[in-house]
Backbone as JSON, one array per atom type, in Angstrom:
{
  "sequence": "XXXXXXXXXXXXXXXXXXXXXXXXXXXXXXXXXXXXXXXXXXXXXXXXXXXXXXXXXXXXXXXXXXXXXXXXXXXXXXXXXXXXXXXXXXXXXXXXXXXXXXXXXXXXXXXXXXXXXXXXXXXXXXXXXXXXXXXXXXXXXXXXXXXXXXXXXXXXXXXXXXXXXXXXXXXXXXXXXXXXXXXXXXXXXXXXXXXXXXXXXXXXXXXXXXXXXXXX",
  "N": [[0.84, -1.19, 0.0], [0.7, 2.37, -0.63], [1.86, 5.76, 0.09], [0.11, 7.4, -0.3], [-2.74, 5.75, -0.31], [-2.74, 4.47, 2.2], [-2.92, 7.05, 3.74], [-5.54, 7.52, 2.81], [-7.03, 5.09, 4.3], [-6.57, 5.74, 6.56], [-7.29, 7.73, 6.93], [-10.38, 7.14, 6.34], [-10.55, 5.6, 8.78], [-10.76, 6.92, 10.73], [-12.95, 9.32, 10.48], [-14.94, 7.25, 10.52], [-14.43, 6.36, 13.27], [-14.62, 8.79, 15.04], [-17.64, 9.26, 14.07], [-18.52, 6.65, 15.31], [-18.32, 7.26, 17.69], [-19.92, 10.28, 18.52], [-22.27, 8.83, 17.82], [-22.53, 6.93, 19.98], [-22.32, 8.98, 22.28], [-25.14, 10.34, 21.09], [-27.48, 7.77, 20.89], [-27.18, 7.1, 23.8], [-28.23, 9.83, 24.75], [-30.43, 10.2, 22.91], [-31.8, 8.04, 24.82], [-32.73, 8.69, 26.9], [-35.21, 10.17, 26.43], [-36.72, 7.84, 25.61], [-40.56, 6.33, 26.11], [-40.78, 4.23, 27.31], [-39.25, 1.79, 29.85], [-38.33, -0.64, 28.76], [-37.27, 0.35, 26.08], [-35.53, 2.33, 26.89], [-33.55, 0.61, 27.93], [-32.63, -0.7, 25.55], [-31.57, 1.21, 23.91], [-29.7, 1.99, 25.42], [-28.15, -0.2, 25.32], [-27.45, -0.22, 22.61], [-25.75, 1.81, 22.42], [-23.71, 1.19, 23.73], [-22.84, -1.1, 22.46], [-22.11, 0.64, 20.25], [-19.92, 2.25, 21.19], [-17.62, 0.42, 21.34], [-17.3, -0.27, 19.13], [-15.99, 2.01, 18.39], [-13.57, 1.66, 19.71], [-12.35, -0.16, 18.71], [-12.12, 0.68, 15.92], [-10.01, 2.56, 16.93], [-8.07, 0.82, 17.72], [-7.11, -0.33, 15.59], [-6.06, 2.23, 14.23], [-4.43, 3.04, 15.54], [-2.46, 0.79, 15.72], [-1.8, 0.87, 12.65], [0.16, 2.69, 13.18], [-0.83, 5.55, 13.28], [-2.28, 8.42, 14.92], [-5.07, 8.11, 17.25], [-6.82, 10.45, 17.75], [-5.9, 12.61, 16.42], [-6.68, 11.6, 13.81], [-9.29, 11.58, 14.1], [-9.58, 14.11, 14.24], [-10.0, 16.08, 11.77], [-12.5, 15.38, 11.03], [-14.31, 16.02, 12.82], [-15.93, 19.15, 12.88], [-17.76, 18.67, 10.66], [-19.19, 16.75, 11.14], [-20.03, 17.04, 13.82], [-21.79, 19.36, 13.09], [-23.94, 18.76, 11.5], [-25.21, 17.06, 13.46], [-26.18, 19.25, 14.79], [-27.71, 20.05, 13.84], [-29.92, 18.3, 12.86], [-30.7, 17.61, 15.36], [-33.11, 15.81, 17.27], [-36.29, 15.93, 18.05], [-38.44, 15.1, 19.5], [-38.84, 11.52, 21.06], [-39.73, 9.81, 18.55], [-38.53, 10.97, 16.43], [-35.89, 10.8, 16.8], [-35.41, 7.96, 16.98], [-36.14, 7.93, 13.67], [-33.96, 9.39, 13.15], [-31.99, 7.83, 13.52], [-32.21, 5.25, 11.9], [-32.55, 6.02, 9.22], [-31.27, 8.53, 9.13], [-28.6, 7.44, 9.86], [-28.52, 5.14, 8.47], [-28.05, 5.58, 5.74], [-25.56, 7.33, 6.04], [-24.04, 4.66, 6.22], [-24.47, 3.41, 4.14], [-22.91, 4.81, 2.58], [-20.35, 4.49, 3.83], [-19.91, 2.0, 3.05], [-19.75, 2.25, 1.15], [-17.66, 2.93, 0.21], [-15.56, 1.11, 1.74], [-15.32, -0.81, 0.43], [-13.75, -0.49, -1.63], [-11.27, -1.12, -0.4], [-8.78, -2.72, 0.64], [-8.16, -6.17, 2.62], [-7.18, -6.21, 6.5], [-9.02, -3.81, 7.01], [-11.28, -3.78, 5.31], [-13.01, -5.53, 5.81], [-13.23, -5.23, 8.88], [-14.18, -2.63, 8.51], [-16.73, -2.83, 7.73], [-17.89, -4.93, 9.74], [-18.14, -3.41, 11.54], [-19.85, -1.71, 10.59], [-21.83, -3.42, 10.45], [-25.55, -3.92, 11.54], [-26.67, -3.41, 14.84], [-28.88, -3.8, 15.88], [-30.88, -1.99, 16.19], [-31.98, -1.31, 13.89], [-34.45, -3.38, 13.65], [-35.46, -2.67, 15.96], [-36.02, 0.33, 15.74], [-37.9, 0.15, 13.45], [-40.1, -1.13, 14.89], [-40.97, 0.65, 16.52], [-41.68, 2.86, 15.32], [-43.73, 2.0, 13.34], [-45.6, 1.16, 15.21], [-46.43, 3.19, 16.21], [-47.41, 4.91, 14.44], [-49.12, 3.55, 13.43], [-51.32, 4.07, 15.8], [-51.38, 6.43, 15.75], [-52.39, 8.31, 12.84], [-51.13, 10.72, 11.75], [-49.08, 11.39, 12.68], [-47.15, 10.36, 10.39], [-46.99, 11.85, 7.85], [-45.3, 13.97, 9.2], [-42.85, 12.52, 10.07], [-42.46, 11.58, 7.88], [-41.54, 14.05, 6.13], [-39.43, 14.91, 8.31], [-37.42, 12.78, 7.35], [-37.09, 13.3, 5.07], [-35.87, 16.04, 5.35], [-33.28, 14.92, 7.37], [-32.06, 13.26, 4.64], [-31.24, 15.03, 3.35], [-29.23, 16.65, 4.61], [-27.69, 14.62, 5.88], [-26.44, 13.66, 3.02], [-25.04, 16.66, 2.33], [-23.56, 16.31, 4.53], [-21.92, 14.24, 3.8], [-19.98, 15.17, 1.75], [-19.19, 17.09, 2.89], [-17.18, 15.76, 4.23], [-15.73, 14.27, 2.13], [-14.7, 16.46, 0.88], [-12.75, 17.37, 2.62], [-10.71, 15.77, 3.02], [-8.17, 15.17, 0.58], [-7.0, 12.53, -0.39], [-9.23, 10.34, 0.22], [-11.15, 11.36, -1.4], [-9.78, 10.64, -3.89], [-9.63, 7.84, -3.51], [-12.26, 7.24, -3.79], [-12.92, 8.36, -6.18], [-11.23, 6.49, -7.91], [-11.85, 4.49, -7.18], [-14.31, 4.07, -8.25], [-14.22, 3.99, -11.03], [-15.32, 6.55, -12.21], [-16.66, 9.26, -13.14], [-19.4, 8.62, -13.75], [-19.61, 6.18, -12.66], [-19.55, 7.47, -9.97], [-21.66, 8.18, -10.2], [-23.56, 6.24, -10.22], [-23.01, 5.09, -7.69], [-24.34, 6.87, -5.93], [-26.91, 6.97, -6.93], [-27.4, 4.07, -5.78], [-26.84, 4.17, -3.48], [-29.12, 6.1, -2.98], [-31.33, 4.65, -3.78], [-31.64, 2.98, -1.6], [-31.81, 4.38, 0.84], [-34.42, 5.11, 0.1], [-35.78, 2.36, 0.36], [-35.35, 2.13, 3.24], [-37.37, 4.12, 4.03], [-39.28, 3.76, 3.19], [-39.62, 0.88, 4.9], [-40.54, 2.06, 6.95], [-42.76, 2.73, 7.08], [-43.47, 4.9, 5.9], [-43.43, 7.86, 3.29], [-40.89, 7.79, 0.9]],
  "CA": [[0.0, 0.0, 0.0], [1.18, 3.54, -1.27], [1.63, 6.49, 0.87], [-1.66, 7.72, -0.54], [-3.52, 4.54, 0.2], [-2.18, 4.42, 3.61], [-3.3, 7.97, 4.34], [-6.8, 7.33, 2.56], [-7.63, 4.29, 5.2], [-6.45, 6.31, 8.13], [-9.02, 9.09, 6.86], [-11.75, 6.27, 6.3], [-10.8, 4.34, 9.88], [-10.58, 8.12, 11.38], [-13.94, 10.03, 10.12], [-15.65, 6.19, 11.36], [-14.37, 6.69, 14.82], [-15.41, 9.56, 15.09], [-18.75, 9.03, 13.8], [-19.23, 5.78, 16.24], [-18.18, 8.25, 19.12], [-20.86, 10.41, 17.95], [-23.49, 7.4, 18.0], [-22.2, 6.89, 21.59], [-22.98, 10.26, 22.55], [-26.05, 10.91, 21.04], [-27.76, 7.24, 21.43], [-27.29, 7.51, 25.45], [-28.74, 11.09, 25.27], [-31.93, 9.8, 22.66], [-32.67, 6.96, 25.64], [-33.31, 9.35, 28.13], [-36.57, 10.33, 25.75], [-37.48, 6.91, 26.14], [-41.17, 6.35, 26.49], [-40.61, 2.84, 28.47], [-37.93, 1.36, 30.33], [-37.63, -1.57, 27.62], [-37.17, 1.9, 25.25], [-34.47, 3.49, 27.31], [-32.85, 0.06, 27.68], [-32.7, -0.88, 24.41], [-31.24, 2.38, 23.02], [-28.63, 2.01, 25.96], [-27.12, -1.06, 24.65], [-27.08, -0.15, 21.29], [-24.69, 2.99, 22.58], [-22.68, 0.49, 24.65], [-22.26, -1.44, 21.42], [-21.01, 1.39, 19.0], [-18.32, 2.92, 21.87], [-17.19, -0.86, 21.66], [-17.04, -0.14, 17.71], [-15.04, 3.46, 18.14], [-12.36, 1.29, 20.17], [-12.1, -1.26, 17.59], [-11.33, 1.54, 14.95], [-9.21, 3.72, 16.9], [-7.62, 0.18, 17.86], [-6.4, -0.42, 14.4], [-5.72, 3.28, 13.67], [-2.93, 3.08, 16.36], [-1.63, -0.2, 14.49], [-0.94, 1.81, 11.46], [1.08, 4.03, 13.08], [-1.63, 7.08, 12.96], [-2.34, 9.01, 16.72], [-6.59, 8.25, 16.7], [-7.29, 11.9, 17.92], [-5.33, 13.44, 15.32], [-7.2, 11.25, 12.7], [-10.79, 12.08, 13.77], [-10.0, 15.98, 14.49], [-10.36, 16.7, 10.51], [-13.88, 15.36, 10.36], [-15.1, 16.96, 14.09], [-16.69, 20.08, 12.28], [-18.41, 18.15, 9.53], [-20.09, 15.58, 12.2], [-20.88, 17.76, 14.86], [-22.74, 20.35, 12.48], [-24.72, 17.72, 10.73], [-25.94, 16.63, 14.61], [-26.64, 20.08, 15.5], [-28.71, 20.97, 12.47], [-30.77, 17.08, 13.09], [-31.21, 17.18, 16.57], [-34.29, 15.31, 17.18], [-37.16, 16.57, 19.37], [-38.46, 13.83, 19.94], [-37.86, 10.07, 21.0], [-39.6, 8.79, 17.12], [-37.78, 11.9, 15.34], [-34.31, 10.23, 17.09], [-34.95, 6.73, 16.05], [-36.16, 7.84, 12.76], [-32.58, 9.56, 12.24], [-30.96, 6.87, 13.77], [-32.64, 4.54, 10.75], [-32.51, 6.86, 8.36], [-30.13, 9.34, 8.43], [-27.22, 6.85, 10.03], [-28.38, 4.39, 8.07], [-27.51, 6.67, 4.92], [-24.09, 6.99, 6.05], [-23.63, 3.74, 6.42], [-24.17, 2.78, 3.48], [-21.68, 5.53, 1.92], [-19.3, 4.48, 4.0], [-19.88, 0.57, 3.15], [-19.36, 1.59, -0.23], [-15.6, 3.01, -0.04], [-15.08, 0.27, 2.48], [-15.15, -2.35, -0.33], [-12.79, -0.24, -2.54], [-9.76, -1.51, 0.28], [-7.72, -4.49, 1.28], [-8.53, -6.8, 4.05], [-8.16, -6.78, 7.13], [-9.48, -2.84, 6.82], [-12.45, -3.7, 4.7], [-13.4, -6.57, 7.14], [-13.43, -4.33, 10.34], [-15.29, -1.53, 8.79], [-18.01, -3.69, 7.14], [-17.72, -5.5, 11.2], [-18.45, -2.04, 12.44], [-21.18, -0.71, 10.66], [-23.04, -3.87, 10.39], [-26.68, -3.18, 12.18], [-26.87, -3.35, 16.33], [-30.45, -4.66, 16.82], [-31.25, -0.79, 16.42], [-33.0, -1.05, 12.5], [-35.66, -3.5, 13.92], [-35.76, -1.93, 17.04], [-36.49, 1.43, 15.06], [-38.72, -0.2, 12.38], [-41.36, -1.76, 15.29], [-41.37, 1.22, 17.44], [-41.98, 3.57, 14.77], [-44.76, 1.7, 12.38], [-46.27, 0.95, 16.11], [-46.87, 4.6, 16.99], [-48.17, 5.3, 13.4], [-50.48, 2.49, 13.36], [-51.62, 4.35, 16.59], [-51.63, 8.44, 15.48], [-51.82, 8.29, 11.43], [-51.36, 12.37, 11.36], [-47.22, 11.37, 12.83], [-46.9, 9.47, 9.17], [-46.49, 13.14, 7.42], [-44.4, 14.73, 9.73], [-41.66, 11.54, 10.11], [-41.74, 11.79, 6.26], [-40.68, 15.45, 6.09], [-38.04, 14.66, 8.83], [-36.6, 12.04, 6.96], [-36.27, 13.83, 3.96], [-34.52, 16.55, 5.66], [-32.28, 14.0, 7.22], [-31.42, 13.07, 3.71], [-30.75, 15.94, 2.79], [-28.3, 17.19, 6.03], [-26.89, 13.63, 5.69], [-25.49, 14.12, 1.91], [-24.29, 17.48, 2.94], [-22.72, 15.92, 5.19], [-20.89, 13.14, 3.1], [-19.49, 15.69, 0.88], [-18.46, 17.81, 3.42], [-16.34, 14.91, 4.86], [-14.96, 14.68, 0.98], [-13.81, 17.77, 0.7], [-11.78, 17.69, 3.51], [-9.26, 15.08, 2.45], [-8.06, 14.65, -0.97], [-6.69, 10.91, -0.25], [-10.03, 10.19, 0.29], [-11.6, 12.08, -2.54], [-8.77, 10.25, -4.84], [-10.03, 6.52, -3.08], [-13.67, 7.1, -3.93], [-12.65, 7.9, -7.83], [-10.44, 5.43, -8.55], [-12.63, 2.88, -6.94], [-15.86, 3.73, -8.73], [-13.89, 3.74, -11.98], [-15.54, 7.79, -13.19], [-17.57, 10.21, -12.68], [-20.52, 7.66, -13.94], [-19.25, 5.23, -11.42], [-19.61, 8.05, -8.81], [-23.02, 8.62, -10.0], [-23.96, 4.8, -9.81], [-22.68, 5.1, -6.34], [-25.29, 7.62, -5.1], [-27.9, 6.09, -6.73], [-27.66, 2.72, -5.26], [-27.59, 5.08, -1.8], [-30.69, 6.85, -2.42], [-32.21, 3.8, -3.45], [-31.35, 2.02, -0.37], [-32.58, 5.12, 1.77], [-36.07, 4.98, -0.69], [-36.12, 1.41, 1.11], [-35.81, 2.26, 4.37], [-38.23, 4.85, 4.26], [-40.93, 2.48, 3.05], [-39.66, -0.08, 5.77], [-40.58, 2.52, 8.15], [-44.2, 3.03, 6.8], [-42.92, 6.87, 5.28], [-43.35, 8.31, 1.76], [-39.85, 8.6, 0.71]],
  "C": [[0.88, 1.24, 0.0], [1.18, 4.19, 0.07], [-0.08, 6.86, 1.13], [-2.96, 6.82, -0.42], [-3.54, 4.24, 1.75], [-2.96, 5.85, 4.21], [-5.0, 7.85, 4.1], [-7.85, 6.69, 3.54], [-7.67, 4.94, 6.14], [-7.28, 7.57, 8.09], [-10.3, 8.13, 7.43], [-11.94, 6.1, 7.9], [-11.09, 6.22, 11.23], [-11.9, 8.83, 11.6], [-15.34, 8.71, 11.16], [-15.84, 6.19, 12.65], [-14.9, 7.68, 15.76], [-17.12, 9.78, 15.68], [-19.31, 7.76, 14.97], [-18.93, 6.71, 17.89], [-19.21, 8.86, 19.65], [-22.02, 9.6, 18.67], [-23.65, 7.11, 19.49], [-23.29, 7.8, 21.94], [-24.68, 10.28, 22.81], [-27.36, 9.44, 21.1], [-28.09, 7.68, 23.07], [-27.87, 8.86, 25.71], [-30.56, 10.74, 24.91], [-32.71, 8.66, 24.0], [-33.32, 7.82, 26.51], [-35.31, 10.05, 27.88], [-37.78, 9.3, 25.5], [-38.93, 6.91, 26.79], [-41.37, 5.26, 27.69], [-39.06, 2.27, 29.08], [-37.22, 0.36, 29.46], [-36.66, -0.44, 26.28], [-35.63, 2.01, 25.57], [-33.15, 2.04, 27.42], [-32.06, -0.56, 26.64], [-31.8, 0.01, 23.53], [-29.27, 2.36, 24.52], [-27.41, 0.64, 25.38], [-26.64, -0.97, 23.3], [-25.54, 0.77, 21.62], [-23.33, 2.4, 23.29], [-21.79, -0.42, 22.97], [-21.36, -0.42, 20.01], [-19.86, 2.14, 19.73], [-16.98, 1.36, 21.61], [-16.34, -0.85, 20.1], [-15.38, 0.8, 17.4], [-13.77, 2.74, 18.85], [-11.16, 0.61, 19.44], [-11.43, -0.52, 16.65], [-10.12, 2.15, 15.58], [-7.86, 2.79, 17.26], [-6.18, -0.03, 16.83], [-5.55, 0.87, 13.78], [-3.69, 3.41, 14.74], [-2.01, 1.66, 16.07], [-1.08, 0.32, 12.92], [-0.23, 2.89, 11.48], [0.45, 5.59, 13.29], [-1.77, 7.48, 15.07], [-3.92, 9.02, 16.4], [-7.02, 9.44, 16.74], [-7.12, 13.14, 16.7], [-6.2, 12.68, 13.66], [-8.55, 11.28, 12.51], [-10.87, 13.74, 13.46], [-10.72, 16.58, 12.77], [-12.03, 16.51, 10.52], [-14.81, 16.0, 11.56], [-16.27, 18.44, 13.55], [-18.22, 19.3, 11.73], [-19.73, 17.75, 10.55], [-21.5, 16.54, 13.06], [-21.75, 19.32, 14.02], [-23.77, 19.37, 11.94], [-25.32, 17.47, 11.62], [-26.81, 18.3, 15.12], [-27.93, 20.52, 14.52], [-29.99, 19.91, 12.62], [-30.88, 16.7, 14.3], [-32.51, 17.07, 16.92], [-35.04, 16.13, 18.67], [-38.04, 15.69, 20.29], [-38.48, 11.83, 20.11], [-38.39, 9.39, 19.34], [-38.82, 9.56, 16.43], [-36.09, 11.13, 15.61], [-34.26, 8.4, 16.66], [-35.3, 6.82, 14.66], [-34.71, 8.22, 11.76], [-31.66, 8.39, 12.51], [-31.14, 5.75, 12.36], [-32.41, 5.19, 9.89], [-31.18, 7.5, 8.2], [-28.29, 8.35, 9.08], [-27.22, 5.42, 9.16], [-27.74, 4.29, 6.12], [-25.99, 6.83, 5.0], [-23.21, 6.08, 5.97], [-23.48, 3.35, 5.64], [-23.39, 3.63, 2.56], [-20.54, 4.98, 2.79], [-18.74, 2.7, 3.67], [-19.21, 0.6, 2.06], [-18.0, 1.62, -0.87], [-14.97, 2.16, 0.45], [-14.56, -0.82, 1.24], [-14.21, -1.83, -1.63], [-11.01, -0.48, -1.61], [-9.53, -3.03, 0.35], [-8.0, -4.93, 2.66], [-6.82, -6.18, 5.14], [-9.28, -5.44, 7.64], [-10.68, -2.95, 6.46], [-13.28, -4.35, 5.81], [-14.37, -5.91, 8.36], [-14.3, -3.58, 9.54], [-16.8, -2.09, 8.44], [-18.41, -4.04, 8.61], [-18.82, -4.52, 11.42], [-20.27, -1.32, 12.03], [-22.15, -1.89, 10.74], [-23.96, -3.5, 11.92], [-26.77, -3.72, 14.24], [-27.79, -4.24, 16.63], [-31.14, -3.14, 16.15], [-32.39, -1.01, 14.65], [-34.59, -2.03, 13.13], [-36.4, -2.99, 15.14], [-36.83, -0.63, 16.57], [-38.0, 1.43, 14.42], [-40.16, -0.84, 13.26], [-41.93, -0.42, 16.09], [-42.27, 2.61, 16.65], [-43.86, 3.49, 14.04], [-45.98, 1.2, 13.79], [-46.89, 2.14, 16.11], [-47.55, 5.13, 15.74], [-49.57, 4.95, 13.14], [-51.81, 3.34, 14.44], [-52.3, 5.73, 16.22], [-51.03, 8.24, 13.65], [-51.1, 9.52, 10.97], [-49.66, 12.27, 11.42], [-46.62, 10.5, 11.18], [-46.05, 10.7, 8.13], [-45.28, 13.53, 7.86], [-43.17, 14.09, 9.87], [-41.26, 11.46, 8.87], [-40.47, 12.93, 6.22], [-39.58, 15.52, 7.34], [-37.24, 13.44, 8.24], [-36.17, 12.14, 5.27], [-35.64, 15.23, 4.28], [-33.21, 15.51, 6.14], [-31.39, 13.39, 6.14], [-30.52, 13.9, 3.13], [-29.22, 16.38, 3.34], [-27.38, 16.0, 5.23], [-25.94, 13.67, 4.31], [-24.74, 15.6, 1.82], [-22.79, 16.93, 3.69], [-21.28, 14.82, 4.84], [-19.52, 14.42, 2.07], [-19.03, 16.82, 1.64], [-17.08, 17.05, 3.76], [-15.04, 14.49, 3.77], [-14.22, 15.35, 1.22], [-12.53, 17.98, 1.34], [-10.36, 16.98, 3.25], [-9.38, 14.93, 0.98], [-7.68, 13.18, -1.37], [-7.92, 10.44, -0.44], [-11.24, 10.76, -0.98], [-11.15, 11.17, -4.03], [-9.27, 8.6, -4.52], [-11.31, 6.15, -3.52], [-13.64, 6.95, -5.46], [-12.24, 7.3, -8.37], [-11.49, 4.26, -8.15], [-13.95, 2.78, -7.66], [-15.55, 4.11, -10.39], [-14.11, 5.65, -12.17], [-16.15, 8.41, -12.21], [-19.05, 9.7, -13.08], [-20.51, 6.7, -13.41], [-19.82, 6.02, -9.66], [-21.43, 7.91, -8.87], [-24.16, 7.47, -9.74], [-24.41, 4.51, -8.37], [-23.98, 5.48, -5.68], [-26.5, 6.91, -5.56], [-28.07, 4.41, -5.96], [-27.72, 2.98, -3.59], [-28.37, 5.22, -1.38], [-31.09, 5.7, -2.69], [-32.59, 2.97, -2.38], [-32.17, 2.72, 0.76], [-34.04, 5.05, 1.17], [-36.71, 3.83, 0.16], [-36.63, 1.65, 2.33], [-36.85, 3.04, 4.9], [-39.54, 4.27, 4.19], [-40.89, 1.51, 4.12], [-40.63, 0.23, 7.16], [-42.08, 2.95, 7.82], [-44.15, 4.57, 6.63], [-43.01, 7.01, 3.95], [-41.8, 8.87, 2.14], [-39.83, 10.12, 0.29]]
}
């Protein structure tokens, strides 16, 4: 692996760590909104499971030689504006971003994942696969709808802002490195490779939105 390949992963394994830090965070804050104690427990283990994640990355990041702090700081802006702009109000608006808009990232970040070399690809694929949290999301949500049809609207139009924020957000995270910028083009062959890319994104988010009983 190149210099520039080498610095590319330690972006990827960096911006991830981050991001499951993040998840930490703001998990353990959504439980507290918890309507039931199964609720608040539920949303606590998930948060126990992605700090477990951010260790794992920052694990490996200090196997390649990188300092982990120094390899999330670049994407700290990006993240924490993207949370401040989608801070949920309440507990279905926070599992709908948790489904939605992290599930959106996830799968951008699945998709550079599979442009590397084991045992890198491995771990991050590891990492993002799903908690418990998508069916968790997907019963608690289409429960409370089933219940109040009028919340069906309004979880829409928050989950197409979420989309929105969220690709912001990818392309902010771009910008910032060019290793990373240079990993995404080469791996999706063009600029009709890139555009492949996003569609097979949004289609994926189109899914989940229907999973969740939402007009994309």
């Amino acid at each position: 692996m190149d210099a520039v390949d080498q610095q590319a992963v330690v972006d990827l394994l960096g911006v991830l760590s981050y991001a499951e830090l993040t998840a930490f965070d703001r998990l353990a804050e959504d439980a507290r909104l918890a309507p039931t104690l199964d609720g608040r427990a539920a949303l606590a283990r998930m948060a126990a499971a992605e700090i477990d994640h951010h260790c794992r990355l920052t694990a490996r990041l200090t196997e390649l030689g990188a300092e982990p702090t120094a390899a999330m700081r670049p994407f700290v802006p990006a993240l924490d504006a993207f949370h401040e702009t989608t801070r949920p109000r309440t507990w279905l608006e926070g599992l709908v971003k948790a489904y939605v808009g992290d599930g959106l990232a996830s799968e951008f970040y699945r998709e550079i994942a599979g442009f590397l070399p084991e045992p890198d690809r491995g771990l991050i694929l590891d990492v993002l696969a799903d908690t418990g949290h998508a069916d968790f999301a997907v019963r608690e949500v289409r429960a409370a709808i089933a219940t109040d049809r009028t919340l069906s609207g309004r979880l829409a139009l928050w989950g197409r802002r979420l989309v929105g924020e969220a690709m912001r957000q990818a392309q902010a995270v771009i910008a910032e490195r060019d290793q990373l910028a240079a990993l995404i083009l080469e791996g999706t062959g063009d600029l009709s490779g890139i555009g492949r890319l996003v569609e097979r994104i949004t289609s994926a988010h189109t899914e989940r939105m229907k999973t969740l009983g939402l007009n994309p």
